[in-house]
LUMTOR-464571 format. One record per residue: x negated, y negated, z negated of N, C-alpha, C in turn; residue in one letter. Coordinates in pm, whole numbers, padded with zeros to 5 digits, always signed. Layout:
BEGIN
XYZXYZXYZa/...
! end
This chain:
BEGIN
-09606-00966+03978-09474-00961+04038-09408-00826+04017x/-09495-00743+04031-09452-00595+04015-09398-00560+03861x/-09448-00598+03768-09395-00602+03610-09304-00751+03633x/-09282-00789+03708-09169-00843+03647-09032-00810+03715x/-09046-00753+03808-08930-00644+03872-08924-00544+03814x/-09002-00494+03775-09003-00376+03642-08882-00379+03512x/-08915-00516+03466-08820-00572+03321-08727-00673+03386x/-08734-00674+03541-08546-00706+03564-08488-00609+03548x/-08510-00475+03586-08441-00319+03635-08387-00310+03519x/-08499-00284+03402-08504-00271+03297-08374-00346+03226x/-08361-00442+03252-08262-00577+03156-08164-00534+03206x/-08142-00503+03370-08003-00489+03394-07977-00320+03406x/-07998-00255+03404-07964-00134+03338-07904-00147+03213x/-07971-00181+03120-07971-00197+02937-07791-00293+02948x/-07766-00382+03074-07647-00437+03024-07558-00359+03049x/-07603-00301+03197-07469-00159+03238-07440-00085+03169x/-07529-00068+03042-07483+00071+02948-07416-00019+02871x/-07422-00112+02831-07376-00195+02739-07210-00191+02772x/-07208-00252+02913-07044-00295+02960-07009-00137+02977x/-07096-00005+03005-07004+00089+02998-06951+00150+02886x/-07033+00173+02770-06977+00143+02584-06870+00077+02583x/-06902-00020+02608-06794-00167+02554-06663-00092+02614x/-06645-00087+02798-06483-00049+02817-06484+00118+02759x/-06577+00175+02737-06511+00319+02671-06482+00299+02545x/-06523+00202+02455-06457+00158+02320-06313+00130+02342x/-06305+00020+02434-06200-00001+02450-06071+00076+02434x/-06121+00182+02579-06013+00272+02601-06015+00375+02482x/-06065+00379+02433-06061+00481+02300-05939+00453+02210x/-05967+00257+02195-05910+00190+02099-05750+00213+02125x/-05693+00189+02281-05618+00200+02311-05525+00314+02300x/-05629+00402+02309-05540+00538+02336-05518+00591+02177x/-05574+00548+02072-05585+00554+01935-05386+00492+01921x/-05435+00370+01956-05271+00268+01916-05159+00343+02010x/-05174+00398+02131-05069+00466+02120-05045+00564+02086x/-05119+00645+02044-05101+00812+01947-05043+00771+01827x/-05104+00648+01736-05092+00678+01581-04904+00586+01565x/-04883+00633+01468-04740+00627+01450-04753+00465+01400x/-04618+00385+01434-04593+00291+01421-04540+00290+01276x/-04587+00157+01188-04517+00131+01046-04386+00147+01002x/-04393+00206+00895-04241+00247+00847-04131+00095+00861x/-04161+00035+00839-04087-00095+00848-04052-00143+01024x/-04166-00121+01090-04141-00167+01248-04098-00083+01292x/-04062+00066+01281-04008+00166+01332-03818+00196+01364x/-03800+00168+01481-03618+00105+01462-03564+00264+01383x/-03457+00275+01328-03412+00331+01273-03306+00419+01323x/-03307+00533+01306-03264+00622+01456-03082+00616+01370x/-03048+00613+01280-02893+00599+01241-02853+00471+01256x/-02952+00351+01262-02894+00208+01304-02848+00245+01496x/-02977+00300+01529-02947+00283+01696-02805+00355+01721x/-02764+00496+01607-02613+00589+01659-02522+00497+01610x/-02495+00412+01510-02418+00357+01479-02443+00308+01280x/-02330+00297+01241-02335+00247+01118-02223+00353+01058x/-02318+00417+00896-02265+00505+00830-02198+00484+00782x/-02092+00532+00689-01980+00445+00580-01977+00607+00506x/-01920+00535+00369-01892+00622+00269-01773+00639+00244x/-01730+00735+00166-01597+00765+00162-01585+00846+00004x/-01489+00778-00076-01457+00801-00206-01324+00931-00201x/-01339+01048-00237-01217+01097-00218-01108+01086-00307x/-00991+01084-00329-00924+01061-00403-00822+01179-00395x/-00683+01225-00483-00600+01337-00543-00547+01317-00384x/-00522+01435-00375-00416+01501-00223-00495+01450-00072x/-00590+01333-00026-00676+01394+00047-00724+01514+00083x/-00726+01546+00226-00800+01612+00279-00895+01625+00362x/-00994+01702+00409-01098+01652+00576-01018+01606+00665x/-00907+01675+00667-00836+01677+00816-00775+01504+00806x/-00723+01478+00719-00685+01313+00695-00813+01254+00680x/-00891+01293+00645-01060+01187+00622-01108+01166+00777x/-01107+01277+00805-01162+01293+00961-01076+01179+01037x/-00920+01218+01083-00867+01130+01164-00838+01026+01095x/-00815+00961+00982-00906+00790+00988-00989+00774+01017x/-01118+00783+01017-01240+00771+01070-01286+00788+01212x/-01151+00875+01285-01219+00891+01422-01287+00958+01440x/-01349+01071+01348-01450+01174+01327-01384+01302+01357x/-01490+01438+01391-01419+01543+01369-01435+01601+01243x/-01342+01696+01163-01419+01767+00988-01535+01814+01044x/-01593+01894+01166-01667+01923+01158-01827+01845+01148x/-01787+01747+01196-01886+01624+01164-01893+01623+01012x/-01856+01597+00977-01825+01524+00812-01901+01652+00717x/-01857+01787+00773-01939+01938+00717-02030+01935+00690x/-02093+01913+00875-02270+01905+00805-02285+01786+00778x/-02276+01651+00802-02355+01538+00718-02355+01542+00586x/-02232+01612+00535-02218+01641+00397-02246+01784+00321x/-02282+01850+00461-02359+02004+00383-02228+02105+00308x/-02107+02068+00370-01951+02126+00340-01960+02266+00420x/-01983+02366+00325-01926+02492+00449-01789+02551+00479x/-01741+02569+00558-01618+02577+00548-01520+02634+00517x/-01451+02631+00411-01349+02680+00320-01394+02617+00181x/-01517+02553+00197-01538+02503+00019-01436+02361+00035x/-01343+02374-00084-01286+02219-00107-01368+02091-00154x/-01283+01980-00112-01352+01846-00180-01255+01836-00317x/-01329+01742-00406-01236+01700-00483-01284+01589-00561x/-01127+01521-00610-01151+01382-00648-01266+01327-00687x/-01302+01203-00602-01405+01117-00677-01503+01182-00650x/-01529+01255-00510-01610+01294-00405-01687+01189-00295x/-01827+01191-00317-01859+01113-00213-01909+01122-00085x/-01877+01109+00016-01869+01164+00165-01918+01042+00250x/-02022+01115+00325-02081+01054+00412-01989+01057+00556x/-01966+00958+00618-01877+00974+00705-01995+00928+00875x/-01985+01053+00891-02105+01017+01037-02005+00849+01169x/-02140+00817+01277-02079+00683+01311-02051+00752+01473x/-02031+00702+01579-01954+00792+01704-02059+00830+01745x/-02224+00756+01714-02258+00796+01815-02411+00890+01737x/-02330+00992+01661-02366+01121+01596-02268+01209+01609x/-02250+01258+01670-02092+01354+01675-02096+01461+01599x/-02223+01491+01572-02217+01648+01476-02286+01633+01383x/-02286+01512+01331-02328+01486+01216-02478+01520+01156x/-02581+01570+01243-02657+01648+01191-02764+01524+01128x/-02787+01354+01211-02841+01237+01212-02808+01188+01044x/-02689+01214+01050-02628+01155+00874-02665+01220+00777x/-02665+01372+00794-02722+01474+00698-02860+01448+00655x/-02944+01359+00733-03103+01367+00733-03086+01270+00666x/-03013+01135+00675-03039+01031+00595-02965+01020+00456x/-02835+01141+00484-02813+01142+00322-02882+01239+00223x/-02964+01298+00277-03029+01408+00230-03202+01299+00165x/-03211+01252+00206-03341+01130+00203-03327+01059+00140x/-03131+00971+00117-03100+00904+00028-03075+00968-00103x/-03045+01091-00142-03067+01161-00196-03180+01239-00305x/-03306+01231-00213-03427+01274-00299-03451+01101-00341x/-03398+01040-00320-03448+00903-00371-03415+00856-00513x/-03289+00942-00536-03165+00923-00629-03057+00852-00655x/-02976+00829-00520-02847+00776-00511-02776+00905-00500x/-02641+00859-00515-02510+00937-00581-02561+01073-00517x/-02497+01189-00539-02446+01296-00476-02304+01320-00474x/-02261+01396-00367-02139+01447-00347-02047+01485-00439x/-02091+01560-00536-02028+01593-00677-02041+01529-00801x/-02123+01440-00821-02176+01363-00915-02093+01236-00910x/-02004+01271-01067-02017+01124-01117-01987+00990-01074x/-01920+00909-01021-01938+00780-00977-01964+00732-01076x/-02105+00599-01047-02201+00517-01105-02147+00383-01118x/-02003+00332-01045-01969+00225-00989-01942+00116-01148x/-01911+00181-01255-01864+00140-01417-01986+00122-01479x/-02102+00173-01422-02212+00161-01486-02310+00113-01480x/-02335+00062-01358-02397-00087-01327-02492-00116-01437x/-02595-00194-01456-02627-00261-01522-02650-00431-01491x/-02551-00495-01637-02547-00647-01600-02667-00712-01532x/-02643-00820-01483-02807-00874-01431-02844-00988-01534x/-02725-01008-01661-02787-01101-01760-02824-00977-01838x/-02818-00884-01849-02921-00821-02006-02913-00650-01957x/-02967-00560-02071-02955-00436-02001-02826-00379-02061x/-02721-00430-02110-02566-00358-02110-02504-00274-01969x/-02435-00175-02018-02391-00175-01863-02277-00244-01862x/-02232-00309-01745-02116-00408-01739-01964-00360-01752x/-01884-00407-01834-01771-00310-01816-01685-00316-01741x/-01571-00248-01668-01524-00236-01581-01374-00361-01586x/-01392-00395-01455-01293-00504-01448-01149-00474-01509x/-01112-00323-01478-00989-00328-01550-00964-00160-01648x/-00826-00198-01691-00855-00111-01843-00765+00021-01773x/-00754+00145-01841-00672+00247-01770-00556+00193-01854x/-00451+00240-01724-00277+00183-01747-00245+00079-01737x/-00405+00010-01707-00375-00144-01642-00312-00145-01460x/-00165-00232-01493-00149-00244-01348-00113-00384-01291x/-00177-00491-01204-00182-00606-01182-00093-00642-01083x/-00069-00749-01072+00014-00832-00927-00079-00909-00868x/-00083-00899-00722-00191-01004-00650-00143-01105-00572x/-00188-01161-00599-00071-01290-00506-00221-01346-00367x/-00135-01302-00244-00255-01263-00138-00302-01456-00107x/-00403-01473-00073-00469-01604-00060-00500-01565+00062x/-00507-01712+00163-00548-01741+00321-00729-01661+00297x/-00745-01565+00419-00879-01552+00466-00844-01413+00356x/-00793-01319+00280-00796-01207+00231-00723-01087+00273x/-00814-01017+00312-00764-00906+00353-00731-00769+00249x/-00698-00616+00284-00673-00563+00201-00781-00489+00168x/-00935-00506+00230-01054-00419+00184-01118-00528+00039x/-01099-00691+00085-01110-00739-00010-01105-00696-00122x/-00902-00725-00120-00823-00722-00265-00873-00578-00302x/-00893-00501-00284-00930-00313-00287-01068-00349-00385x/-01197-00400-00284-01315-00398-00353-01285-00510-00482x/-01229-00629-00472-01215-00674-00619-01173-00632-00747x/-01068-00525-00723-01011-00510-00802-01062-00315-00862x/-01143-00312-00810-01200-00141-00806-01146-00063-00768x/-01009-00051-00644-00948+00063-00647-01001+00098-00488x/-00876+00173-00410-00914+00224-00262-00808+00132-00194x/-00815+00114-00096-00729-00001+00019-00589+00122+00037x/-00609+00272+00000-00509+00337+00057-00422+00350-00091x/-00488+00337-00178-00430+00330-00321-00360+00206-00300x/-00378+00054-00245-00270-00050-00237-00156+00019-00159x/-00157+00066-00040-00086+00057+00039+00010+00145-00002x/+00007+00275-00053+00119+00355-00110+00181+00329-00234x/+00084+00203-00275+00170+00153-00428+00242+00068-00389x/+00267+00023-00229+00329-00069-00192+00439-00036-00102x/+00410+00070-00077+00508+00107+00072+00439+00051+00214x/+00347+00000+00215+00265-00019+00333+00186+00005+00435x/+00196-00028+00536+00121+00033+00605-00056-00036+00670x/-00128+00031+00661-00304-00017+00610-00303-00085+00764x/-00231-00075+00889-00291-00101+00984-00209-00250+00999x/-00113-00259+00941-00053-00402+00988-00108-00533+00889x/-00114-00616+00929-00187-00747+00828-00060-00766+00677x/-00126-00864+00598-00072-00903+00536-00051-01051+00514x/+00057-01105+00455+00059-01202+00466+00050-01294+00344x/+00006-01482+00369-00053-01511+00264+00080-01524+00211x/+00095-01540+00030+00159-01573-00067+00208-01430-00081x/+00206-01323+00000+00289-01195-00045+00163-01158-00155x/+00307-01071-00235+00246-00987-00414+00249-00869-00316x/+00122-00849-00372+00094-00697-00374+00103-00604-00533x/+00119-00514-00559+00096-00440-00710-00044-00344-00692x/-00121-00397-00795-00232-00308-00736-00259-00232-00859x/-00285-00097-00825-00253-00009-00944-00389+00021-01040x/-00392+00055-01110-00472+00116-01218-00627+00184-01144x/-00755+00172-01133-00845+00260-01105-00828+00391-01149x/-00792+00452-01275-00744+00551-01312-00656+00632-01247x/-00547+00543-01156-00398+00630-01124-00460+00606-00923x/-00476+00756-00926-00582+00786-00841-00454+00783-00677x/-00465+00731-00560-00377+00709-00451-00254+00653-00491x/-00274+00575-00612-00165+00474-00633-00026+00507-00666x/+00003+00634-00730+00143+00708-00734+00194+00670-00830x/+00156+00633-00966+00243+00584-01097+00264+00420-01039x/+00184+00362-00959+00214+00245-00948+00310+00221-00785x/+00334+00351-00752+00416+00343-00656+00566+00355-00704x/+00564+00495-00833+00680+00484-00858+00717+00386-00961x/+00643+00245-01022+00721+00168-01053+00782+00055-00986x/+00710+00047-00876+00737-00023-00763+00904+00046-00734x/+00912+00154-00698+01013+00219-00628+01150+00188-00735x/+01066+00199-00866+01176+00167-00993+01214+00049-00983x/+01117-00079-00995+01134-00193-00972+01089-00277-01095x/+01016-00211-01202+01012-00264-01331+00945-00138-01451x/+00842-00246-01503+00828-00094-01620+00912-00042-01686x/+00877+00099-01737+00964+00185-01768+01036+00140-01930x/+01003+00014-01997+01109-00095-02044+01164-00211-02025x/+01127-00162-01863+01291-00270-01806+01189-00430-01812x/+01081-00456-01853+01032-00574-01820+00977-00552-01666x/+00941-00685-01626+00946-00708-01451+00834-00633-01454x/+00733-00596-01343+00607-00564-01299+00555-00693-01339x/+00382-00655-01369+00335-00781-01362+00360-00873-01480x/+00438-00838-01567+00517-00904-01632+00409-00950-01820x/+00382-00843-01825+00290-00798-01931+00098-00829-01890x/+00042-00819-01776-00078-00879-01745-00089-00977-01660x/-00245-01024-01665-00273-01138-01546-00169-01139-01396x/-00138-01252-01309-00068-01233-01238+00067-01280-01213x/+00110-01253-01319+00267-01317-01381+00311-01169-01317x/+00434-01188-01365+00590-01084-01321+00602-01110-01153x/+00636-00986-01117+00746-00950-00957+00787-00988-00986x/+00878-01119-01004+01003-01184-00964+00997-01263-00831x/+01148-01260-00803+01188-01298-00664+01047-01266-00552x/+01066-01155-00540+00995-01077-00442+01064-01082-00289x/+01209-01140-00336+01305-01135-00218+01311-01284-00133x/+01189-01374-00231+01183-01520-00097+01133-01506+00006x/+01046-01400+00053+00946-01434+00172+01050-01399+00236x/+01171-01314+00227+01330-01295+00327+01375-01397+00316x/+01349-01408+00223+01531-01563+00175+01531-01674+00294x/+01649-01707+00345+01629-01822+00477+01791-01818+00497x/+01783-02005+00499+01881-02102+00487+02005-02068+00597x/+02112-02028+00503+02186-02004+00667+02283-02072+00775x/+02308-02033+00920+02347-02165+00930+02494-02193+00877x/+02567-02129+00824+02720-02163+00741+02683-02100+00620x/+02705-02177+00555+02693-02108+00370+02897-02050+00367x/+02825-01965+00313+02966-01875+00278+03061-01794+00369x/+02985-01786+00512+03000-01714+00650+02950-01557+00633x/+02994-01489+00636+02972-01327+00658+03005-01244+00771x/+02923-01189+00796+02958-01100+00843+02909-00934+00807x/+03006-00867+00843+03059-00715+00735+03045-00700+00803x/+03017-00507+00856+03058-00394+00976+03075-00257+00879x/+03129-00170+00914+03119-00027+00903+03150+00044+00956x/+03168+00202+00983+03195+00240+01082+03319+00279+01123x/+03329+00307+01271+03435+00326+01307+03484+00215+01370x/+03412+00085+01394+03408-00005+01445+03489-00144+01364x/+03470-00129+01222+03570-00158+01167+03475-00325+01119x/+03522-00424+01112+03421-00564+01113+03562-00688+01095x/+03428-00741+01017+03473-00863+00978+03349-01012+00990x/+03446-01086+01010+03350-01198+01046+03398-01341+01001x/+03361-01413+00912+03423-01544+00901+03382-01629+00759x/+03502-01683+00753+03458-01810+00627+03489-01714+00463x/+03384-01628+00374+03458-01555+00270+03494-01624+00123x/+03447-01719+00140+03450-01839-00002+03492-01951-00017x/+03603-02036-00061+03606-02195-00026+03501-02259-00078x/+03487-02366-00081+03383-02468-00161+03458-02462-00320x/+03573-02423-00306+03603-02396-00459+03535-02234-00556x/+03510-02195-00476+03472-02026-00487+03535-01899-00456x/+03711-02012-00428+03751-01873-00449+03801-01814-00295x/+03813-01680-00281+03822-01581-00141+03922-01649-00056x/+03936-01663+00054+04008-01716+00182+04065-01591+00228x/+04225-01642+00239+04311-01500+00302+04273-01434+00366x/+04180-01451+00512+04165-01407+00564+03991-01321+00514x/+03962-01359+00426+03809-01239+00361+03918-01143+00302x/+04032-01148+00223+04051-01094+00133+04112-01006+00226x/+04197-01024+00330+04233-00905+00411+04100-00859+00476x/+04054-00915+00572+03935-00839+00650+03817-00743+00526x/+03806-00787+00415+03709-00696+00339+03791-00553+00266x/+03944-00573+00259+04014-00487+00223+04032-00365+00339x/+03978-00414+00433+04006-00320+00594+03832-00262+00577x/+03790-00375+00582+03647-00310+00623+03566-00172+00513x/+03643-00208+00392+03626-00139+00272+03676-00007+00254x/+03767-00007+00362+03898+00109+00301+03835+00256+00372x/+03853+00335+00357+03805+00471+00330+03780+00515+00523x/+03753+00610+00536+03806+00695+00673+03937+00711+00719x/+04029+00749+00623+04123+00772+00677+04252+00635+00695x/+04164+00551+00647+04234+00406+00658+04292+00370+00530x/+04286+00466+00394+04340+00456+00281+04269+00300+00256x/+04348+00201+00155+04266+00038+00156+04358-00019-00044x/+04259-00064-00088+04331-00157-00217+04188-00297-00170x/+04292-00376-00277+04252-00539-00327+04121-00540-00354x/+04038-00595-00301+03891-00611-00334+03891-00707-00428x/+03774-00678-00573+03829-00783-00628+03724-00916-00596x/+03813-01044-00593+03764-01169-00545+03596-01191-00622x/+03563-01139-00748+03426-01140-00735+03356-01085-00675x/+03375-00927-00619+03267-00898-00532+03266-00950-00431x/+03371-00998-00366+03362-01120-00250+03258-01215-00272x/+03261-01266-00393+03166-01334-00408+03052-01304-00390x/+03054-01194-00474+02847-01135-00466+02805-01135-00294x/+02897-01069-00224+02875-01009-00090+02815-01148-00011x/+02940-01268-00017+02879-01406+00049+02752-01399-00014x/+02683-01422-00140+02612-01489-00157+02484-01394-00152x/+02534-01243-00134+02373-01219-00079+02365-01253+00093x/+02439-01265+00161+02450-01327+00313+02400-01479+00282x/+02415-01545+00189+02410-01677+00233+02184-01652+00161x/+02162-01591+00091+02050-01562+00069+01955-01517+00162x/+02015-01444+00270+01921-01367+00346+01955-01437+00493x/+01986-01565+00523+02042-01629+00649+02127-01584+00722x/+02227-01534+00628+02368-01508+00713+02348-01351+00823x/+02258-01235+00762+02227-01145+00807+02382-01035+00811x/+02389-00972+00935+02471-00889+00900+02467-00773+00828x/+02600-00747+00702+02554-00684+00604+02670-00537+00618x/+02589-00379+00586+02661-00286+00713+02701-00188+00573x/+02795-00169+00572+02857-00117+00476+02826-00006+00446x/+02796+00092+00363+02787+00222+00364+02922+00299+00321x/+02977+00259+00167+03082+00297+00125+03125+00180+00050x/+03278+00182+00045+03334+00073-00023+03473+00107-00136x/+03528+00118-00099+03723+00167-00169+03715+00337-00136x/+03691+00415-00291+03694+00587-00268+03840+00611-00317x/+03886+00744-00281+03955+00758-00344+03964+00916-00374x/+03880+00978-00314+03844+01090-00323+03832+01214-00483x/+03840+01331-00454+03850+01375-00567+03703+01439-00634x/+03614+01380-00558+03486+01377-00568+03477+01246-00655x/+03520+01161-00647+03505+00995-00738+03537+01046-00818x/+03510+00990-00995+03520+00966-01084+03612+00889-01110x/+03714+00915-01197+03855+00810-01218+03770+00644-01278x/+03663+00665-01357+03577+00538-01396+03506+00484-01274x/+03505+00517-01165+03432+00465-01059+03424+00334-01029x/+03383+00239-00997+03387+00094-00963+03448+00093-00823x/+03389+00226-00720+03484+00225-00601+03617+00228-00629x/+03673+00330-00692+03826+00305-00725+03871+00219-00706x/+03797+00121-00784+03905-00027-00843+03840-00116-00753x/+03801-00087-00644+03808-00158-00598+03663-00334-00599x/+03592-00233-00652+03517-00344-00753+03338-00313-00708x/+03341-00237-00611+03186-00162-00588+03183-00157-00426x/+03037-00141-00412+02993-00168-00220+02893-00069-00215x/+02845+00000-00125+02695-00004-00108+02679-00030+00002x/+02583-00056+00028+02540-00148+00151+02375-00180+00197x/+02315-00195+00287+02215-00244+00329+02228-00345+00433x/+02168-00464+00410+02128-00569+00480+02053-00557+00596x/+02115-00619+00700+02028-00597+00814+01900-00657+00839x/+01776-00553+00865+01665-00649+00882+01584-00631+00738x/+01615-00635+00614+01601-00628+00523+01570-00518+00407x/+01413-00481+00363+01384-00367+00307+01479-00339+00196x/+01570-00224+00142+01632-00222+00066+01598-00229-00083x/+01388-00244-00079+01366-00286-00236+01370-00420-00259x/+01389-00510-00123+01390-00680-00158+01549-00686-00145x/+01654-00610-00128+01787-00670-00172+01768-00603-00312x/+01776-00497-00331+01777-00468-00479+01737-00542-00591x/+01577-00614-00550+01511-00751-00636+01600-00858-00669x/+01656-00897-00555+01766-01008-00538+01859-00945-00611x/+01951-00895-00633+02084-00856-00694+02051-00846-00815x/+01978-00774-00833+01877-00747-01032+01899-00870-01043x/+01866-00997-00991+01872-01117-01037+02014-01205-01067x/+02110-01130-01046+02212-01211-01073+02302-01150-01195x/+02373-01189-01246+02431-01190-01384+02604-01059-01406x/+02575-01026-01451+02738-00936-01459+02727-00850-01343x/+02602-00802-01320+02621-00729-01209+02608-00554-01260x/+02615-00465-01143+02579-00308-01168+02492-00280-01040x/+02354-00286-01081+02295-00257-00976+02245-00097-00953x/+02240-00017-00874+02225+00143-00826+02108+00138-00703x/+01979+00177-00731+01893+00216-00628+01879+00317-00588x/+01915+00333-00492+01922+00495-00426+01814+00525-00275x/+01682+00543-00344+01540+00561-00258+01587+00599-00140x/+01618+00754-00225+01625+00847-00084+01792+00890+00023x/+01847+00813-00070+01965+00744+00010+01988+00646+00119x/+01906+00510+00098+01861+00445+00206+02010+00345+00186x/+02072+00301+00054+02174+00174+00036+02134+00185-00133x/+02197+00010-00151+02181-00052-00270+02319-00024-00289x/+02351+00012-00437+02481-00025-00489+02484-00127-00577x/+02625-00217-00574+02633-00339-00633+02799-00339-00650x/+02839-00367-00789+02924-00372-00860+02946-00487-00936x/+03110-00512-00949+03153-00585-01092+03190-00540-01199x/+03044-00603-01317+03103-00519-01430+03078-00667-01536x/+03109-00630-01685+03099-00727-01762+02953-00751-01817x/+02893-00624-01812+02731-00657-01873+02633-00634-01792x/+02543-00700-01746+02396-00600-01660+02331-00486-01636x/+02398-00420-01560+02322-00266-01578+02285-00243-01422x/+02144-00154-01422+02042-00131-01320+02018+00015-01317x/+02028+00102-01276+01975+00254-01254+01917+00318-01165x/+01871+00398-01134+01782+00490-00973+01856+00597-01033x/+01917+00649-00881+01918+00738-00867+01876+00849-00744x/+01758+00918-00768+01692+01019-00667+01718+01115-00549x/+01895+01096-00616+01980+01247-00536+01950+01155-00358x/+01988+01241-00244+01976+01236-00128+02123+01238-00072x/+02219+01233+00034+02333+01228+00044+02409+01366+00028x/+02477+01391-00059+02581+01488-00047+02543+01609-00159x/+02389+01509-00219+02350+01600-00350+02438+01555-00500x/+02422+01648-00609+02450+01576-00716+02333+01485-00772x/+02377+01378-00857+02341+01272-00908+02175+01296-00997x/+02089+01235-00946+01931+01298-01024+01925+01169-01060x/+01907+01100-01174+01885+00988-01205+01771+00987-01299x/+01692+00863-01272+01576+00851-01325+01600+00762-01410x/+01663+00708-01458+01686+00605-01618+01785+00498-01591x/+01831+00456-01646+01923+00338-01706+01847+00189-01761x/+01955+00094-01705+01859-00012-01786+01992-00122-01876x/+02021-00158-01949+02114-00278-01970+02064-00377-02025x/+02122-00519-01983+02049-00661-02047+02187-00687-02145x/+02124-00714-02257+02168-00779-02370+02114-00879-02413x/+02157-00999-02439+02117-01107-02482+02012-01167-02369x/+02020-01157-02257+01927-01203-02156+01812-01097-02183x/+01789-01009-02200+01658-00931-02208+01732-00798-02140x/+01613-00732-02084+01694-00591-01988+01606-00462-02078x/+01673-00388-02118+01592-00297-02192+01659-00147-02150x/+01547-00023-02158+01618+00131-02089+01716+00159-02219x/+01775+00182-02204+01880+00265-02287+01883+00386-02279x/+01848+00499-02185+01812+00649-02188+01783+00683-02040x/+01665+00789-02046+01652+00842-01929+01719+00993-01963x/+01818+00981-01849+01886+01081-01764+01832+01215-01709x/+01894+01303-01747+01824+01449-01707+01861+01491-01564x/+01779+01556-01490+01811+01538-01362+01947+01657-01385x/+02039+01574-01289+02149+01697-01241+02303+01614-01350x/+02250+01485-01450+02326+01470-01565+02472+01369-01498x/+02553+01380-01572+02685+01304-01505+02651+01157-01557x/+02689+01106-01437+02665+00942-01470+02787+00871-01613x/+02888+00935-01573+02984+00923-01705+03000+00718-01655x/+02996+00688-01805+03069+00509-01724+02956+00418-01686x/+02808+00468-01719+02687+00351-01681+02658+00374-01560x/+02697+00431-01463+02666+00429-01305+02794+00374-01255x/+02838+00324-01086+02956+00341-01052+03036+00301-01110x/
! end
């Protein structure tokens, strides 16, 4: 009995050491898994948890201070993620890490572009890779969607926005918007043309100023020459049915207005247009001649185009010794004017379109001029009010085709193709 209480003691001792091993393995094991670092893959990612990074392409006349407040960032953020000290410039075709809100000093972005970096994606000064791609059918590199001096028309489709049309076409969303006159924060709408400019023509400026012109610099439409088709009638998404066809209404100042029936169903002016546009026309000091019954015409029928909008005179009948004795105001035969409601490059579109006319774009004037003459002629002119005449080219149609006939030196007298 005594040996066999002996090798119970024995047995159960031998298990106590056993179960005390066993939980100190345990806890070993444990305290192992939480010391040793978790897998690169299961490990959350400390720039996903601040937010989401974005890149930023710089382009000509950018600066931090404009990079920054789009983004919502401060420059000084943008410094260090991008390792910028301050007074060094950026320049074109710069790539910039743009930190997310919830890195404010950028120091989180610097680590991961610095990482993306030893890996061998872009650097800051280097090159964009975006043309060089390699195809995924063979090892060519793929060539670039469009050619330099290529400039397209987009005709906007339901569900497209302007980061879309931007990434399809290779340029920047701020390069559409200044080739357009637009502004990036308001939508766009479907069936509107956009002009989307050249990858080459860097914030969209050659394709702004043909926009502003209205036509390449030989007088064919935009668009006209590549995919897309031609800018024409750019002026429908305005155009709307009005409720009296051939109803106007005129104003200018000084309280001077007209309102009524300006055309019969025969075409021709009603006594009462031909007096009220001879008043509304006539100078400051009340000086007044015969309007002639075609520009009556033109005038109804850009009103009956734009739904009977009121149309506000700028100048009409000169007689001044500032006019030119060849003037179209003189005789009675010339307007300028802006449409109410109505951007003054979609009346200008519209008028280009009609026949025997003299059309005058005046940007930085802020009115269209429109004349009766015998042949088609179209011009810009740059001057501002009360400057002399800066004109940027001439256009005349002969034989149904519109072709430049000479560009104009700034400061040059319009002589008889203006006015």
């Amino acid at each position: 009995m005594r040996v066999a209480g002996s090798c119970l003691r024995l047995h159960r001792n031998a298990l106590s050491r056993r179960v005390v091993w066993a939980v100190l393995g345990l806890v070993v094991g444990l305290a192992s898994l939480a010391i040793s670092p978790a897998p690169a893959a299961a490990r959350p990612s400390l720039v996903l948890a601040l937010g989401k990074i974005k890149k930023h392409r710089v382009y000509k006349g950018q600066t931090l201070g404009k990079i920054a407040k789009r983004y919502n960032v401060s420059v000084d953020a943008i410094r260090e993620a991008n390792g910028i000290t301050k007074g060094e410039p950026i320049k074109p075709k710069d790539l910039l890490w743009i930190p997310p809100k919830g890195d404010p000093d950028g120091t989180a972005t610097r680590k991961e572009r610095e990482k993306a970096e030893s890996k061998g994606e872009e650097r800051r000064g280097a090159p964009s890779t975006r043309s060089t791609k390699r195809s995924k059918r063979g090892g060519e590199a793929a060539k670039p969607r469009r050619t330099k001096g290529d400039i397209r028309v987009h005709l906007v489709q339901k569900g497209q926005k302007l980061g879309t049309i931007a990434r399809d076409h290779g340029v920047t969303v701020e390069a559409i918007c200044h080739a357009n006159g637009i502004d990036e924060k308001k939508p766009i709408r479907i069936g509107q043309r956009l002009v989307v400019p050249s990858p080459t023509d860097e914030g969209g400026r050659e394709a702004h100023r043909l926009v502003e012109q209205g036509s390449h610099d030989d007088g064919t439409p935009l668009g006209g020459k590549v995919p897309g088709g031609p800018i024409v009638n750019s002026w429908e998404s305005y155009a709307k049915k009005p409720s009296r066809r051939r109803w106007v209404k005129l104003e200018a100042t000084g309280g001077r207005r007209f309102e009524g029936l300006a055309i019969t169903s025969k075409g021709n002016p009603t006594k009462k247009a031909e007096a009220g546009f001879a008043e509304v026309l006539s100078t400051s000091g009340g000086d007044s001649r015969e309007i002639h019954p075609r520009l009556i015409a033109l005038v109804a029928k850009v009103s009956d185009t734009f739904g009977g909008r009121t149309i506000k005179v700028v100048s009409g009948y000169r007689n001044d010794s500032a006019t030119s004795g060849g003037s179209k105001h003189r005789k009675g035969r010339a307007i300028d004017f802006v449409v109410d409601g109505v951007p003054n490059t979609v009346v200008r579109d519209f008028v280009k379109s009609l026949d025997e006319v003299g059309v005058g774009y005046y940007p930085n004037a802020h009115f269209i001029h429109m004349d009766v003459r015998s042949s088609w002629t179209y011009w810009i002119d740059l001057s501002s009010p009360g400057q002399s005449p800066r004109y940027a080219g001439f256009w005349t149609k002969k034989a149904g085709k519109a072709r430049r006939v000479r560009f104009a030196k700034r400061g040059e007298s319009s002589g008889s193709d203006a006015e």
